[in-house]
N, C-alpha and C positions, 0 to 999 in steps of 0.2 A: 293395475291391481288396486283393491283397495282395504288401504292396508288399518287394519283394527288393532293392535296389538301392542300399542305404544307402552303397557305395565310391562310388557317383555325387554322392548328398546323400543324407544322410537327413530324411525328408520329413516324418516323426512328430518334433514336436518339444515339447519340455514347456509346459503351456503359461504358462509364464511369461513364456515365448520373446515369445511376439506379445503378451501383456501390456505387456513391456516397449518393443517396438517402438512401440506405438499409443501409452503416454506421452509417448514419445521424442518421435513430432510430434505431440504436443499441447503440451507445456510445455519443450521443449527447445530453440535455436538451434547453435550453433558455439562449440567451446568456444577461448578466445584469441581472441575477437573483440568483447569486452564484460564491462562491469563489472556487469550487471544479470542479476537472479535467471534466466532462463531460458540466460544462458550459461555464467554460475557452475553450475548443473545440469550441464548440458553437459560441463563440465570434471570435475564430481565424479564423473561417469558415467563419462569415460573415464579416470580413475588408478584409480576402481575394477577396473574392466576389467583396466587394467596389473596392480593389484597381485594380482589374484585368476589372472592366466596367470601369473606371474614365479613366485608362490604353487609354481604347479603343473608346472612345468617347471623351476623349481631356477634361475631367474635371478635375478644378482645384485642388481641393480638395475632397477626398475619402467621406468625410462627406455632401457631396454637391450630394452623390449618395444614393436615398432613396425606402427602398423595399417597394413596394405595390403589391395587388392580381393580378393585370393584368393591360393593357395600360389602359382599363376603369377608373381602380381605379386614375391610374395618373393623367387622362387627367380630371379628376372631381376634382379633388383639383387642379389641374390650371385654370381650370375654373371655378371658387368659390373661387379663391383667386382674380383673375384678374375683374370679369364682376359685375357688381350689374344692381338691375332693372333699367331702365332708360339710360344704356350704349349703346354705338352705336359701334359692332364689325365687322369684316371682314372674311369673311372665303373663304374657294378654292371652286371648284364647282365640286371636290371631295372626302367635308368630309364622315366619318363613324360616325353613329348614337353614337358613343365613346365620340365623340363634339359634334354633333345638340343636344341631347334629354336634357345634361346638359343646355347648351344654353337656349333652350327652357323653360324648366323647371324654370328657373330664373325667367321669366315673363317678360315682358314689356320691350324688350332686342331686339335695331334695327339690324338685322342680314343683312351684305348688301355682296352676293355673288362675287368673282372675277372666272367667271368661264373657261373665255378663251376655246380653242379648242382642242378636244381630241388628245393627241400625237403632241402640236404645245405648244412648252416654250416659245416661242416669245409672244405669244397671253396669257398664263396666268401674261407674266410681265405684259403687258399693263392692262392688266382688275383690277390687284393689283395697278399697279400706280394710277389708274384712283378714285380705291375705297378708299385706306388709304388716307381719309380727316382730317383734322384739330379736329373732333370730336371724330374719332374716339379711343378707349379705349385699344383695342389688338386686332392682331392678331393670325388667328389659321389655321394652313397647314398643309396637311398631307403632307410628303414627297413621297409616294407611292402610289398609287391608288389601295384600294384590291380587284376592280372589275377590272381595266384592265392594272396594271400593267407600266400605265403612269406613269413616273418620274418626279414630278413638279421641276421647277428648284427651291430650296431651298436657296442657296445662293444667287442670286439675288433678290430674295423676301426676302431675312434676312438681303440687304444691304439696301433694302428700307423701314424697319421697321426703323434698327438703327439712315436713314440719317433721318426720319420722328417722330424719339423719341415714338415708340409705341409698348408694348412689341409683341414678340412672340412668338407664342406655337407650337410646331412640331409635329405631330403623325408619329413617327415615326416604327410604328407596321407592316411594310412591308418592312421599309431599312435596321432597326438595323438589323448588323452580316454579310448584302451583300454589302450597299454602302455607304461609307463617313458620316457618322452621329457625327458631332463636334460642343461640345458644346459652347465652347471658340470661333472658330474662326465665328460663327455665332453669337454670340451675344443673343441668345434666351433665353425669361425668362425661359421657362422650355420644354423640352423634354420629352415624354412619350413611353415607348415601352413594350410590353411584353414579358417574357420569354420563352414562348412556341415556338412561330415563328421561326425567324432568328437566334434568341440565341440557340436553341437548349435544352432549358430546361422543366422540368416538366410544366405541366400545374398550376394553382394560383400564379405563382412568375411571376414579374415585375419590372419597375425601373420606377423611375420618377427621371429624372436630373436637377437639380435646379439651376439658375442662381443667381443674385444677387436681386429678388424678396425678398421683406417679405411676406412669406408663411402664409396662413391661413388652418391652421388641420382640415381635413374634420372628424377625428374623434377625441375623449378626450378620455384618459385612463393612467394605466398603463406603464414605460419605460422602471422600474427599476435604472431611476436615478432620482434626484432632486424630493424626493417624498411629502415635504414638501409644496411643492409649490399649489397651487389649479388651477392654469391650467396648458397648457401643459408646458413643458422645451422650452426657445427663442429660443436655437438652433438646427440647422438640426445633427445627422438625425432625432435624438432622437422628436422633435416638430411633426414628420410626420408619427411616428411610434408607434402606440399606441396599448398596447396590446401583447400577446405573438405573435412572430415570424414564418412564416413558413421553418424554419430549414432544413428540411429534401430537401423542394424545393431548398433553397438556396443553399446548397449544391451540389443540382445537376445542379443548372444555374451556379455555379462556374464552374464546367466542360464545361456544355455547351459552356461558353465562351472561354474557355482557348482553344477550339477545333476549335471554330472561329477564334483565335487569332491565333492560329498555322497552319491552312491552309490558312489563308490571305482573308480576306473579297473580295477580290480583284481577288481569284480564283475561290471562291463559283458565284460571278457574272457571270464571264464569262464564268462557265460551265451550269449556269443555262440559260444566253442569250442563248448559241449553242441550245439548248433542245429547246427554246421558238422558235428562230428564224427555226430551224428545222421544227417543228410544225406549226410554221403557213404558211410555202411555202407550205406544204405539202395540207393544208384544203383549202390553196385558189384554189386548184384546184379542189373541192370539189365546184358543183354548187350549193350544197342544202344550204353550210352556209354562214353565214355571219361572217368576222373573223374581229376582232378587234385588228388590230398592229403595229406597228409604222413602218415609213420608213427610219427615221433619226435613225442612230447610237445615243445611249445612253439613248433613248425616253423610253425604255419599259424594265423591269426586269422581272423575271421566274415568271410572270404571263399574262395567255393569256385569252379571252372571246371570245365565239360564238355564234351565233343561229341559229336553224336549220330554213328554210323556210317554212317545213312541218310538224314541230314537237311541243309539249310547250318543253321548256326546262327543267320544270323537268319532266317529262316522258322520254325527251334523256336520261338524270342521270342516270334515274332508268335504263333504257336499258344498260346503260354502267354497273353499279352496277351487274347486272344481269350475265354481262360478267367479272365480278370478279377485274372491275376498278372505283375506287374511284374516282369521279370531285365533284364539287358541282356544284348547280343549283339557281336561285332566284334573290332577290334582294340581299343578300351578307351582309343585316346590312346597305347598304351606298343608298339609294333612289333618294342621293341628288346626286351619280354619274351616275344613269341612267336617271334622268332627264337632267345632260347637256349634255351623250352625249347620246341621243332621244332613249332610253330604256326599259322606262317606257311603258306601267306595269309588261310588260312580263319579262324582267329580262335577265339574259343570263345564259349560262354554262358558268362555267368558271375551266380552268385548270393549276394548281401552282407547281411546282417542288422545289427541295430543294437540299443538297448537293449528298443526297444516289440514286437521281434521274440519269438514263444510259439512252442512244438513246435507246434500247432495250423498255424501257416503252414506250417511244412517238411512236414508230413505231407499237407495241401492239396497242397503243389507235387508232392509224390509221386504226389499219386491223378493229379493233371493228367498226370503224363510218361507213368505208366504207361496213360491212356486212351488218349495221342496213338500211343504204341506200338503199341497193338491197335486201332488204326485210328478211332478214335472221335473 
């Protein structure tokens, strides 16, 4: 198979990864729930973890690094710590349903879009300058777009939160592991990513990185410390983490990072741009689609979008599928980035590469699109 799909999971993973997993349950229990060797493991396993993401996203403190199931689970306790009914928020006009459905869910919650124009950073500062008013309550950005791979400019929009005093939330579940994801010099309440993506780790582990917010625990339970108390423990990480641990994931997201960390965020990008930029010189000579790509150097990361003119998109999918290559097809989870850039309802293909990703696949999916064209 040749697997396109990496914004969903990436599914090549080092294999330290499941090395580290199959330790995890063999010699490992819960860490804070025992004085004896397998939870002492446990525990060193995960401040490793802390100290190797903190490491890598510029967090001040290890404890400031909090595990949750996925970017979902982060980005809902930022948002249920930040918004209440009645609040007036901001968002890109490339969120993931990770933020709207929370959002929404809240109730009675002014949501005012900045959504500027696909593959133009100039246009999403303005639409953010324009939106962050006097009322409003926070900020929420994706850094990546997982339908097409736009790069919003994030520090610019993090300099006008700070000079405008209103926090900021990042989804950061398409940059973490390929681009500059920094907690400190951004200033952002809180940061969400998952571990499957970018990180290269098992599926259900996550981070949420926490700023100088007072957090509110989307769930009550269990820490294994301060058990006296009747809610949760004041401090992080322990206030965020209720309940036994997924161990065996964090174990393996420790590798996954430490494999980021040693090939350089910095070279997984720009083997993943050569793939993307490869790819879509290649389709715009293709008259049937429609290719969605930036022209500016730095606009777009190893994710691309298409449409065929003759095709629905998921039926190309499935043709590709058929030919033994993995894309996805749809709306993607994010509705709210094919309404601004005019997508709706059809959706697109879209195709995402990852570090294991070689010209050898992009040239495959070429010969595939171009056979399906000429009818084959």
């Amino acid at each position: 198979m040749i697997y396109l799909d990496a914004a969903a999971t990436t599914f090549q993973k080092p294999r330290t990864v499941a090395a580290a997993v199959e330790r995890a349950m063999h010699y490992m229990t819960t860490p804070g729930r025992g004085a004896y060797q397998e939870a002492r493991l446990a525990a060193e396993t995960a401040f490793r973890c802390r100290s190797e993401a903190a490491a890598l996203f510029h967090v001040p403190g290890e404890d400031n690094v909090v595990f949750t199931f996925n970017a979902t689970h982060a980005l809902n306790i930022a948002v249920k710590t930040l918004v209440r009914p009645g609040d007036s928020v901001v968002v890109s006009g490339y969120e993931h349903n990770a933020v709207m459905r929370p959002l929404y869910g809240i109730g009675n919650v002014q949501i005012k879009t900045a959504p500027g124009i696909l593959f133009d950073q100039q246009s999403v500062i303005a639409d953010f300058a324009r939106a962050i008013t006097p009322e409003v309550r926070a900020v929420f950005c994706t850094h990546v777009s997982n339908v097409f791979g736009f790069v919003l400019p994030i520090r610019e929009i993090a300099a006008l939160c700070r000079s405008r005093g209103v926090p900021l939330v990042i989804d950061a579940s398409q940059s973490a592991g390929v681009l500059p994801v920094d907690l400190q010099s951004t200033g952002a309440a809180f940061i969400g990513m998952p571990g499957h993506k970018g990180l290269y780790g098992p599926q259900g582990t996550g981070l949420l990185l926490c700023g100088t917010e007072k957090v509110k625990p989307l769930m009550e339970g269990g820490t294994g410390s301060m058990s006296m108390l009747r809610e949760m423990p004041p401090d992080l990480p322990d206030r965020l983490e209720a309940g036994t641990q997924n161990i065996p994931g964090i174990a393996g997201l420790l590798e996954g990072i430490r494999f980021v960390r040693r090939m350089g965020p910095d070279v997984i990008l720009h083997q993943e741009s050569e793939l993307i930029h490869l790819l879509a010189k290649e389709l715009h000579a293709l008259p049937e689609l429609r290719v969605f790509s930036a022209q500016q150097e730095g606009c777009q990361s190893g994710v691309l979008s298409f449409l065929s003119r003759s095709m629905d998109c998921e039926q190309l999918a499935d043709r590709l599928s058929e030919r033994g290559i993995a894309v996805r097809a749809g709306l993607h989870c994010a509705p709210l980035a094919h309404d601004s850039a005019g997508t709706l309802p059809m959706g697109t293909v879209r195709v995402s590469v990852s570090a294991f990703n070689t010209e050898r696949d992009i040239v495959l999916l070429l010969d595939a699109l171009r056979a399906i064209q000429r009818g084959f």
